[in-house]
N, C-alpha and C positions, 0 to 999 in steps of 0.2 A: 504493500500500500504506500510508506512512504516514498518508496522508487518510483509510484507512478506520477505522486503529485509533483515529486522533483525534477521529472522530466520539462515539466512547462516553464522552467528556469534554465533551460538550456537556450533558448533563441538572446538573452541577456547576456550572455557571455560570450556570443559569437562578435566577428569583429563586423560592425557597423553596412562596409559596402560587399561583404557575403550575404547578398540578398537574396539567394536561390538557396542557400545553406539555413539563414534566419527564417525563410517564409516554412519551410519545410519540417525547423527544429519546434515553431509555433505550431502547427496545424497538429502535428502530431502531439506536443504538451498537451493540446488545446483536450484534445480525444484521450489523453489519460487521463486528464483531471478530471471531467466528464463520469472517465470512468469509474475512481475514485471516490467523487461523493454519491456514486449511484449507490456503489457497495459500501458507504459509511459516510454517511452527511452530517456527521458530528466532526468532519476533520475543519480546525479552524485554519489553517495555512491554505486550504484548497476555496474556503470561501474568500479568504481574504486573495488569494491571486483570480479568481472566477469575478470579482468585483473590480478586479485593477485591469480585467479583458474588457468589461462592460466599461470604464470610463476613460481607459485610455485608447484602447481602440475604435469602439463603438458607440460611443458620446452617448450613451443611455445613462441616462441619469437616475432615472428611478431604477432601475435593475442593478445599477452597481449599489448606490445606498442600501439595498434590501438584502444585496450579500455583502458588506459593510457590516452590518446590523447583525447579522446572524452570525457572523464571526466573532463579533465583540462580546454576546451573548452566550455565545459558546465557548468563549477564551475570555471572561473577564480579568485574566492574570498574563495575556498575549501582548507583548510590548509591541510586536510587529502589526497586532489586527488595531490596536488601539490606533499606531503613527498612520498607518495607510487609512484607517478612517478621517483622522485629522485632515491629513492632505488633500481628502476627496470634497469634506468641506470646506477647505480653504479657498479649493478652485471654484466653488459654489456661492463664494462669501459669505458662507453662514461663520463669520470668524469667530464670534464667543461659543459657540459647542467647538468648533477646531481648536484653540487656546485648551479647552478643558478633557480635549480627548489628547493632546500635545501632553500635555499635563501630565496625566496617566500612565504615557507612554513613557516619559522623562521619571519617573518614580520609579516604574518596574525596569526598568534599565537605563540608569545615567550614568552607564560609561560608555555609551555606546559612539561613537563617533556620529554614525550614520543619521541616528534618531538626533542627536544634538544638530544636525545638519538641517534637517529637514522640519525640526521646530523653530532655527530660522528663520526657514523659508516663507513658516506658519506667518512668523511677526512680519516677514517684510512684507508679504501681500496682505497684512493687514492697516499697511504703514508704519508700521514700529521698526523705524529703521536700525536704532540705535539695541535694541530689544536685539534684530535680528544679527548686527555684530556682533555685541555679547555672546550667542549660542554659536556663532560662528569660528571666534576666538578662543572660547573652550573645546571646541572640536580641534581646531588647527594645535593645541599646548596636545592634546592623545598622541596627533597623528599629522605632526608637523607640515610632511610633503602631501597634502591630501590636495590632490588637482580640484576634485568636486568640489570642496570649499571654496580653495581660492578661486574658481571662478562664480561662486555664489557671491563670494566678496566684491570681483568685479562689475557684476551685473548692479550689484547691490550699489554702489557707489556712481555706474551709468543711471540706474535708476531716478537718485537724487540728483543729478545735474551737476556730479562734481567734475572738476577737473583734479587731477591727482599725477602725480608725479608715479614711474613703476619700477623704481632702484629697488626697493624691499620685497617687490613681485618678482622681480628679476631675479634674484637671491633664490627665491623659494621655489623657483623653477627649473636653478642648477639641478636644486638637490634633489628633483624629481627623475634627472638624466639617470641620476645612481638605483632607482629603482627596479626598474626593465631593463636590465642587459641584455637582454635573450628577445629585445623588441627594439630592433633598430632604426624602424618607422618611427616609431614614437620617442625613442632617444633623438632623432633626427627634427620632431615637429617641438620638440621640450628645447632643444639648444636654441631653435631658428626665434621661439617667443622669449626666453634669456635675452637674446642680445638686440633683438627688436624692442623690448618693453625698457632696457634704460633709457634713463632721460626725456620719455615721453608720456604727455598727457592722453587722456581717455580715450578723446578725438580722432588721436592719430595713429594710436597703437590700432582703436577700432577702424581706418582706413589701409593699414598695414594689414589685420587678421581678412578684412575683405577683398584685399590683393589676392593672396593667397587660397583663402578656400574657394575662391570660387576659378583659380589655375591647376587643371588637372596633372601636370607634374608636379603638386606641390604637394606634401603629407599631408599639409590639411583639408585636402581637396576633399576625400573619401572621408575626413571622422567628422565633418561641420554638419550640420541640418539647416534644412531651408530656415528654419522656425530661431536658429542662431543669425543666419545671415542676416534675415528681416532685423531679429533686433538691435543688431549691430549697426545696421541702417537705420532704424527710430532713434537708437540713443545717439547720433550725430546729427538728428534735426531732416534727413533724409527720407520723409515722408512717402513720398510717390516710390521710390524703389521699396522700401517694407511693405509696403501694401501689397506690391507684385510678389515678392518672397511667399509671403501671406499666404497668398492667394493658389500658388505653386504649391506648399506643403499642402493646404485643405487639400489638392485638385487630388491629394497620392492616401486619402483617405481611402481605408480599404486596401491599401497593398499593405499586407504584412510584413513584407519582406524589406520595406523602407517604415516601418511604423516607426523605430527612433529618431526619422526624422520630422514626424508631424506630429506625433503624440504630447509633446510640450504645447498643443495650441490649446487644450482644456483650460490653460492659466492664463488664458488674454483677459480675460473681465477682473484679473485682481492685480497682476508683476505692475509695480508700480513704471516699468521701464516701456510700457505702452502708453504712458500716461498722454503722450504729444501726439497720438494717435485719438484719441477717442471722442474727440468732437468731430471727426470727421466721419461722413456717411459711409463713404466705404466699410470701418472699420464697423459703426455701428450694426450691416445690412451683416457681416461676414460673423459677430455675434451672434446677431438675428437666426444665422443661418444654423449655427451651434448650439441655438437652444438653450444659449449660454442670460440671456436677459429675457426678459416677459414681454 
Protein backbone atom coordinates (compact mmCIF):
# COMPACT_ATOMS: atom_id res chain seq x y z
CA UNK A 1 0.00 0.00 0.00
CA UNK A 2 2.52 2.52 0.97
CA UNK A 3 4.54 1.72 -2.49
CA UNK A 4 1.54 2.46 -4.35
CA UNK A 5 0.72 5.99 -2.80
CA UNK A 6 4.54 6.63 -3.37
CA UNK A 7 4.46 6.08 -6.76
CA UNK A 8 2.45 9.59 -7.42
CA UNK A 9 5.64 11.31 -6.04
CA UNK A 10 7.62 10.16 -8.70
CA UNK A 11 6.76 12.63 -11.62
CA UNK A 12 8.34 15.42 -8.68
CA UNK A 13 11.60 14.28 -9.00
CA UNK A 14 11.82 13.96 -12.54
CA UNK A 15 14.00 16.71 -14.17
CA UNK A 16 11.49 19.54 -15.34
CA UNK A 17 11.98 19.26 -19.43
CA UNK A 18 11.52 15.09 -19.36
CA UNK A 19 8.07 15.78 -20.21
CA UNK A 20 7.35 12.32 -21.89
CA UNK A 21 9.08 10.73 -18.64
CA UNK A 22 7.00 13.24 -16.14
CA UNK A 23 3.59 12.81 -18.08
CA UNK A 24 3.90 9.13 -17.94
CA UNK A 25 5.41 8.87 -14.17
CA UNK A 26 1.96 11.19 -13.35
CA UNK A 27 -0.71 9.17 -15.08
CA UNK A 28 0.57 6.03 -13.63
CA UNK A 29 0.98 7.62 -9.71
CA UNK A 30 -2.25 9.05 -10.71
CA UNK A 31 -3.87 5.09 -11.18
CA UNK A 32 -2.10 3.99 -7.83
CA UNK A 33 -3.29 6.38 -5.73
CA UNK A 34 -6.79 5.76 -7.06
CA UNK A 35 -5.98 2.45 -6.27
CA UNK A 36 -4.84 2.93 -2.96
CA UNK A 37 -7.65 4.74 -1.40
CA UNK A 38 -10.10 2.36 -3.16
CA UNK A 39 -8.55 -0.42 -0.83
CA UNK A 40 -8.06 1.99 2.31
CA UNK A 41 -9.41 5.51 2.40
CA UNK A 42 -8.24 6.01 5.68
CA UNK A 43 -4.69 6.76 4.14
CA UNK A 44 -4.13 10.59 4.92
CA UNK A 45 -0.88 11.14 2.56
CA UNK A 46 -3.18 9.65 -0.47
CA UNK A 47 -5.97 12.24 0.21
CA UNK A 48 -3.63 14.83 0.86
CA UNK A 49 -1.71 14.22 -2.67
CA UNK A 50 -5.47 13.37 -4.53
CA UNK A 51 -6.22 17.19 -3.38
CA UNK A 52 -2.81 18.72 -4.59
CA UNK A 53 -4.19 16.73 -8.33
CA UNK A 54 -7.58 18.44 -7.83
CA UNK A 55 -5.85 22.16 -7.24
CA UNK A 56 -2.81 22.04 -8.91
CA UNK A 57 -3.64 20.53 -11.89
CA UNK A 58 -7.28 20.61 -12.36
CA UNK A 59 -8.34 24.01 -10.72
CA UNK A 60 -11.28 22.40 -8.89
CA UNK A 61 -11.74 23.82 -6.04
CA UNK A 62 -14.28 22.40 -4.36
CA UNK A 63 -12.90 18.62 -4.96
CA UNK A 64 -9.41 19.56 -3.76
CA UNK A 65 -10.93 21.26 -0.34
CA UNK A 66 -13.12 18.03 0.30
CA UNK A 67 -9.84 15.87 0.05
CA UNK A 68 -8.20 18.69 2.02
CA UNK A 69 -10.64 18.11 4.70
CA UNK A 70 -10.74 14.60 4.84
CA UNK A 71 -7.00 14.28 5.28
CA UNK A 72 -6.98 16.69 8.07
CA UNK A 73 -9.67 14.79 9.76
CA UNK A 74 -8.05 11.64 9.27
CA UNK A 75 -4.53 12.99 10.22
CA UNK A 76 -5.22 15.56 12.84
CA UNK A 77 -1.45 14.96 14.09
CA UNK A 78 -0.23 15.01 9.94
CA UNK A 79 2.01 18.06 9.77
CA UNK A 80 2.07 17.49 5.99
CA UNK A 81 -2.17 17.38 5.56
CA UNK A 82 -2.35 20.35 7.82
CA UNK A 83 0.61 22.65 5.60
CA UNK A 84 -0.83 21.44 2.14
CA UNK A 85 -4.27 22.60 3.41
CA UNK A 86 -2.90 25.94 4.58
CA UNK A 87 -1.43 26.55 1.09
CA UNK A 88 -4.61 25.41 -0.61
CA UNK A 89 -6.38 28.31 1.39
CA UNK A 90 -3.95 30.72 0.94
CA UNK A 91 -4.34 30.49 -2.80
CA UNK A 92 -8.10 30.95 -2.09
CA UNK A 93 -7.56 33.88 0.22
CA UNK A 94 -9.35 32.40 2.88
CA UNK A 95 -5.81 33.63 4.93
CA UNK A 96 -7.07 33.59 8.71
CA UNK A 97 -8.01 29.53 8.49
CA UNK A 98 -4.59 29.37 6.33
CA UNK A 99 -2.57 31.23 9.23
CA UNK A 100 -4.25 28.65 11.71
CA UNK A 101 -3.88 25.41 9.62
CA UNK A 102 0.17 27.13 9.02
CA UNK A 103 -0.09 27.13 12.77
CA UNK A 104 -0.61 23.60 13.27
CA UNK A 105 1.55 22.51 10.98
CA UNK A 106 4.54 24.61 12.45
CA UNK A 107 3.66 23.00 16.14
CA UNK A 108 3.66 19.24 14.84
CA UNK A 109 6.95 19.85 13.00
CA UNK A 110 9.05 23.04 13.59
CA UNK A 111 12.13 21.83 12.36
CA UNK A 112 11.17 21.21 9.33
CA UNK A 113 12.68 23.55 6.70
CA UNK A 114 10.04 22.98 4.06
CA UNK A 115 6.86 23.67 6.35
CA UNK A 116 8.93 27.00 7.73
CA UNK A 117 9.15 27.78 3.82
CA UNK A 118 5.92 27.41 2.83
CA UNK A 119 4.36 29.22 6.10
CA UNK A 120 6.03 32.14 4.58
CA UNK A 121 4.73 31.93 1.79
CA UNK A 122 1.28 31.67 3.86
CA UNK A 123 2.23 35.48 5.20
CA UNK A 124 3.48 36.83 2.06
CA UNK A 125 0.29 36.27 0.05
CA UNK A 126 -1.31 37.54 2.81
CA UNK A 127 0.84 40.69 2.87
CA UNK A 128 2.89 40.10 5.97
CA UNK A 129 6.00 40.71 4.34
CA UNK A 130 8.16 41.03 7.19
CA UNK A 131 6.02 37.95 8.88
CA UNK A 132 7.19 36.14 5.73
CA UNK A 133 11.03 36.91 6.06
CA UNK A 134 11.08 35.83 9.48
CA UNK A 135 9.92 32.15 8.50
CA UNK A 136 12.19 32.41 5.62
CA UNK A 137 15.21 33.26 7.68
CA UNK A 138 14.61 30.54 10.06
CA UNK A 139 14.41 28.09 7.26
CA UNK A 140 17.76 29.57 5.42
CA UNK A 141 19.88 29.26 9.64
CA UNK A 142 18.60 24.72 9.18
CA UNK A 143 19.50 24.77 5.66
CA UNK A 144 21.76 27.42 4.74
CA UNK A 145 22.07 26.63 0.67
CA UNK A 146 18.32 26.18 0.29
CA UNK A 147 17.76 27.57 -3.52
CA UNK A 148 13.73 27.27 -2.71
CA UNK A 149 14.03 29.88 -0.12
CA UNK A 150 16.23 32.01 -1.47
CA UNK A 151 14.25 32.43 -4.35
CA UNK A 152 11.00 32.82 -2.11
CA UNK A 153 13.39 35.63 -0.62
CA UNK A 154 13.78 37.19 -4.08
CA UNK A 155 10.28 37.02 -5.25
CA UNK A 156 9.49 38.36 -1.87
CA UNK A 157 11.52 41.45 -2.14
CA UNK A 158 10.32 41.81 -6.25
CA UNK A 159 7.14 41.64 -4.72
CA UNK A 160 7.42 44.93 -2.49
CA UNK A 161 9.03 47.10 -5.17
CA UNK A 162 12.41 46.95 -3.61
CA UNK A 163 15.43 47.46 -5.38
CA UNK A 164 18.35 45.43 -3.44
CA UNK A 165 21.67 45.04 -4.09
CA UNK A 166 22.71 40.62 -4.63
CA UNK A 167 26.51 40.42 -3.06
CA UNK A 168 24.98 38.22 -0.18
CA UNK A 169 22.70 36.27 -2.90
CA UNK A 170 25.67 35.83 -4.66
CA UNK A 171 27.47 34.27 -1.72
CA UNK A 172 24.68 31.90 -1.10
CA UNK A 173 24.61 30.77 -4.48
CA UNK A 174 28.42 29.79 -4.48
CA UNK A 175 27.61 27.53 -1.84
CA UNK A 176 24.86 25.80 -3.80
CA UNK A 177 27.67 24.99 -6.75
CA UNK A 178 29.07 22.48 -3.64
CA UNK A 179 25.85 20.70 -3.49
CA UNK A 180 25.37 18.63 -6.84
CA UNK A 181 28.50 17.52 -8.12
CA UNK A 182 27.17 14.65 -9.94
CA UNK A 183 24.66 17.69 -11.72
CA UNK A 184 26.66 19.65 -13.81
CA UNK A 185 23.70 21.48 -15.52
CA UNK A 186 22.93 22.81 -12.45
CA UNK A 187 26.44 23.60 -11.15
CA UNK A 188 26.68 25.38 -14.56
CA UNK A 189 23.11 27.46 -14.14
CA UNK A 190 24.22 28.03 -9.88
CA UNK A 191 27.84 29.68 -11.17
CA UNK A 192 26.27 31.68 -14.25
CA UNK A 193 23.59 33.56 -11.21
CA UNK A 194 26.84 33.85 -8.79
CA UNK A 195 28.57 36.03 -11.00
CA UNK A 196 25.56 37.62 -12.70
CA UNK A 197 23.64 38.64 -9.21
CA UNK A 198 26.98 40.93 -7.93
CA UNK A 199 26.40 44.27 -7.86
CA UNK A 200 23.19 44.33 -9.39
CA UNK A 201 19.63 45.44 -8.50
CA UNK A 202 16.34 43.45 -8.81
CA UNK A 203 15.63 45.12 -12.22
CA UNK A 204 18.59 43.81 -13.86
CA UNK A 205 19.43 40.67 -12.56
CA UNK A 206 15.57 40.03 -13.47
CA UNK A 207 16.53 41.23 -17.27
CA UNK A 208 19.61 39.13 -17.18
CA UNK A 209 17.49 35.79 -15.75
CA UNK A 210 15.07 36.80 -18.93
CA UNK A 211 18.06 36.73 -21.38
CA UNK A 212 18.78 33.42 -20.50
CA UNK A 213 15.68 31.32 -19.81
CA UNK A 214 14.12 32.00 -22.54
CA UNK A 215 17.95 31.05 -24.95
CA UNK A 216 17.73 27.55 -25.53
CA UNK A 217 21.60 26.96 -25.17
CA UNK A 218 21.38 28.37 -21.84
CA UNK A 219 20.75 25.97 -18.45
CA UNK A 220 18.03 27.99 -17.67
CA UNK A 221 16.28 27.55 -20.79
CA UNK A 222 14.72 23.97 -19.75
CA UNK A 223 14.40 24.53 -15.50
CA UNK A 224 12.33 28.21 -15.80
CA UNK A 225 8.39 28.14 -16.34
CA UNK A 226 6.33 30.32 -18.34
CA UNK A 227 4.59 31.22 -14.89
CA UNK A 228 8.51 32.42 -13.66
CA UNK A 229 9.08 34.23 -16.85
CA UNK A 230 5.75 36.33 -16.71
CA UNK A 231 6.68 37.23 -13.21
CA UNK A 232 9.93 38.39 -13.92
CA UNK A 233 8.26 40.51 -16.48
CA UNK A 234 5.41 42.03 -13.98
CA UNK A 235 8.15 42.68 -11.36
CA UNK A 236 10.20 45.06 -13.90
CA UNK A 237 6.99 47.03 -14.73
CA UNK A 238 6.75 45.00 -18.12
CA UNK A 239 3.15 44.43 -18.23
CA UNK A 240 2.04 43.47 -21.93
CA UNK A 241 4.85 40.76 -22.03
CA UNK A 242 3.57 38.94 -18.42
CA UNK A 243 0.33 38.89 -19.61
CA UNK A 244 1.59 36.96 -22.84
CA UNK A 245 3.65 34.52 -20.59
CA UNK A 246 0.32 34.26 -18.78
CA UNK A 247 -1.54 33.43 -21.08
CA UNK A 248 1.11 30.61 -22.79
CA UNK A 249 1.24 28.61 -19.35
CA UNK A 250 -2.81 28.62 -18.91
CA UNK A 251 -2.85 27.67 -22.85
CA UNK A 252 -0.50 24.18 -21.41
CA UNK A 253 -3.31 23.42 -18.93
CA UNK A 254 -3.83 19.83 -19.13
CA UNK A 255 -0.60 18.72 -20.26
CA UNK A 256 0.91 16.95 -17.44
CA UNK A 257 3.98 16.57 -18.65
CA UNK A 258 4.64 20.47 -18.49
CA UNK A 259 2.35 20.92 -15.40
CA UNK A 260 5.54 22.59 -13.28
CA UNK A 261 5.29 24.95 -15.60
CA UNK A 262 1.77 26.25 -15.16
CA UNK A 263 0.70 24.89 -11.85
CA UNK A 264 2.02 28.10 -9.87
CA UNK A 265 -0.93 30.05 -11.67
CA UNK A 266 -3.57 28.97 -8.68
CA UNK A 267 -1.43 31.87 -6.70
CA UNK A 268 -2.35 34.80 -9.14
CA UNK A 269 -5.22 36.25 -6.98
CA UNK A 270 -2.82 36.58 -3.77
CA UNK A 271 1.60 36.65 -4.72
CA UNK A 272 1.68 40.18 -3.98
CA UNK A 273 4.29 40.22 -7.09
CA UNK A 274 1.12 40.47 -9.47
CA UNK A 275 0.07 43.22 -7.77
CA UNK A 276 0.89 45.88 -11.12
CA UNK A 277 -1.02 43.53 -12.86
CA UNK A 278 -4.41 43.52 -11.42
CA UNK A 279 -6.38 46.45 -12.46
CA UNK A 280 -5.94 45.50 -15.79
CA UNK A 281 -8.66 43.43 -17.70
CA UNK A 282 -6.72 41.06 -19.10
CA UNK A 283 -5.56 39.90 -15.93
CA UNK A 284 -8.83 40.34 -14.32
CA UNK A 285 -10.80 38.12 -17.48
CA UNK A 286 -7.62 35.26 -17.07
CA UNK A 287 -8.87 35.09 -13.11
CA UNK A 288 -12.24 35.09 -14.24
CA UNK A 289 -11.29 32.23 -16.38
CA UNK A 290 -9.69 30.31 -13.19
CA UNK A 291 -12.51 30.52 -11.12
CA UNK A 292 -10.16 32.19 -9.13
CA UNK A 293 -12.65 35.40 -8.20
CA UNK A 294 -16.71 35.40 -8.09
Amino acid sequence: MPGQVSLIRTSASLLPWDEDARARAATEGEAALRKALELDDSLVTAHTLMAQIHALRDWDWQEAEAEHRRAVELGPSDSAAHIWYGYFLSAMGRHEEAFREAELAEDLNPLSPRVLQIVGNIHRYARDLDGAMGYYERALEMTPNNAWVLGEILFTYGGEGRSKEFAEAAQELRGLMALDPTNPARQQKHRWLAESFEGLTLVEVNHLWLREAKDPSSPLYMETGEVTIAMCHAMNGEHDEALEWLEVAFSERGDIGRQVRWSQLIFLNVDPAWDGLRSDPRFQDLLQRMNLVD
